[in-house]
C-alpha positions in Angstrom: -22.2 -15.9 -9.8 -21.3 -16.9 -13.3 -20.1 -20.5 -14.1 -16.5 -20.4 -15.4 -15.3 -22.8 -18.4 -13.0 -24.5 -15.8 -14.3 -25.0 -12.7 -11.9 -27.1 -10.9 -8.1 -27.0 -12.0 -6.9 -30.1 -13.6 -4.4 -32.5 -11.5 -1.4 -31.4 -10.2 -2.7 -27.7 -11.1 -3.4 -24.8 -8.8 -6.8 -23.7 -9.3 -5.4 -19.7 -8.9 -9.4 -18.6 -8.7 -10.4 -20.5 -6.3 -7.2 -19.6 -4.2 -8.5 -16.0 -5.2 -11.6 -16.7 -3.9 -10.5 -18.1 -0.3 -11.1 -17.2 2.6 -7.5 -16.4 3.2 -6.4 -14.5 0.3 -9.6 -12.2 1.0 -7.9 -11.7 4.3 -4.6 -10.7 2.8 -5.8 -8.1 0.4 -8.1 -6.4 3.2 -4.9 -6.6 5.4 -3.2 -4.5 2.6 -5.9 -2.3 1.2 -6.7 -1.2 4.7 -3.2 -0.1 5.3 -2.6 1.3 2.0 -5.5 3.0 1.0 -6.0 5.7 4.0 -2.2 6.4 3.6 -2.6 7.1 0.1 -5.2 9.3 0.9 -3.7 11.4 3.5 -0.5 12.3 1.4 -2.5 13.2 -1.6 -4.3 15.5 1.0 -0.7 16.7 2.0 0.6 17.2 -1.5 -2.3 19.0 -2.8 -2.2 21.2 0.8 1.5 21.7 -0.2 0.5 23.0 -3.9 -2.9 25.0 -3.0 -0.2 27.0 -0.6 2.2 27.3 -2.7 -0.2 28.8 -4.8 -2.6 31.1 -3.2 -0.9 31.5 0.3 2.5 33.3 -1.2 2.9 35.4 1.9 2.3 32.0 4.4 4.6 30.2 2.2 7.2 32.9 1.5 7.7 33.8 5.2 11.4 33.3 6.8 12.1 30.8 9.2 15.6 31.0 9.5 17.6 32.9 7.0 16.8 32.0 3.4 14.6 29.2 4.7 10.8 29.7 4.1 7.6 28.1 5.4 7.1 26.5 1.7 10.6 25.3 1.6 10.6 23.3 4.9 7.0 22.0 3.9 8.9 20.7 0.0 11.1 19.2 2.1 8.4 17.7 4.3 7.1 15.7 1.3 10.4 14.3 0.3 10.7 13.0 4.4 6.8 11.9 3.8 7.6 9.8 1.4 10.5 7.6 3.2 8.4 7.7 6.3 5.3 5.9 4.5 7.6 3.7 2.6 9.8 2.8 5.8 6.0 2.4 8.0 4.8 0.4 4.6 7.9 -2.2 4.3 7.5 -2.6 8.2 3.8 -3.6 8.0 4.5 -5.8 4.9 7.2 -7.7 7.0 4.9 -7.7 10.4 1.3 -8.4 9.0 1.4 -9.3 4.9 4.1 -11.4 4.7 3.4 -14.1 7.5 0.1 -14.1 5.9 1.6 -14.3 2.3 4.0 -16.9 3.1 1.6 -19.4 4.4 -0.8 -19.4 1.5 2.3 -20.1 -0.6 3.3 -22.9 1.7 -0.2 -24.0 1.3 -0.1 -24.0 -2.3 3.3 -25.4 -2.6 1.6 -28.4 -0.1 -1.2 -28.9 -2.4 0.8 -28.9 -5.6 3.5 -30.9 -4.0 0.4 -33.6 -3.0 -0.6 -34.1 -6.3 
């Protein structure tokens, strides 16, 4: 590890690296990234299943379902519903598991600015 110019923040300061660095904070961002990133990665698989249909499976996509309702239209649709369902599954983990976690590294910091 690299020294930085400042090691320590100077009174009454936060030190915002070393709140970085904790123990904590490391705990937030894996809460996060563990949620986020395999969601990401299944709707981009979705989208670019929606697209690679749409474009070399015309006769899949182009099929009736009901009257002038097709296969590729109900799966269009299907990504505008994906969308609110991960955002609506997102804002519920952010309020169930980030935010309590969030909130009392803030308090923390508001503690230890308050303190000094």
């Amino acid at each position: 590890m690299t020294a930085r110019p400042n090691e320590t923040a100077p009174p009454g300061a936060i030190d915002y690296v070393a709140v970085e660095d904790s123990p904590q904070f490391r705990n937030l961002k894996r809460s996060q990234r563990s949620f986020v990133f395999p969601l990401a990665v299944a709707f981009l698989v979705w989208y670019f299943v929606y697209v690679l249909l749409s474009s070399f499976a015309t006769d899949f996509m182009s099929q009736r379902v009901s009257g002038d309702i097709t296969v590729g239209l109900l799966f269009g649709l299907g990504q505008f519903v994906t969308t609110f369902v991960i955002t609506m599954t997102y804002v519920w983990y952010a309020n169930r598991k980030l935010d309590p976690q969030a909130t009392a590294i803030r308090e923390q910091l508001e503690q230890q600015e308050a303190g000094a």
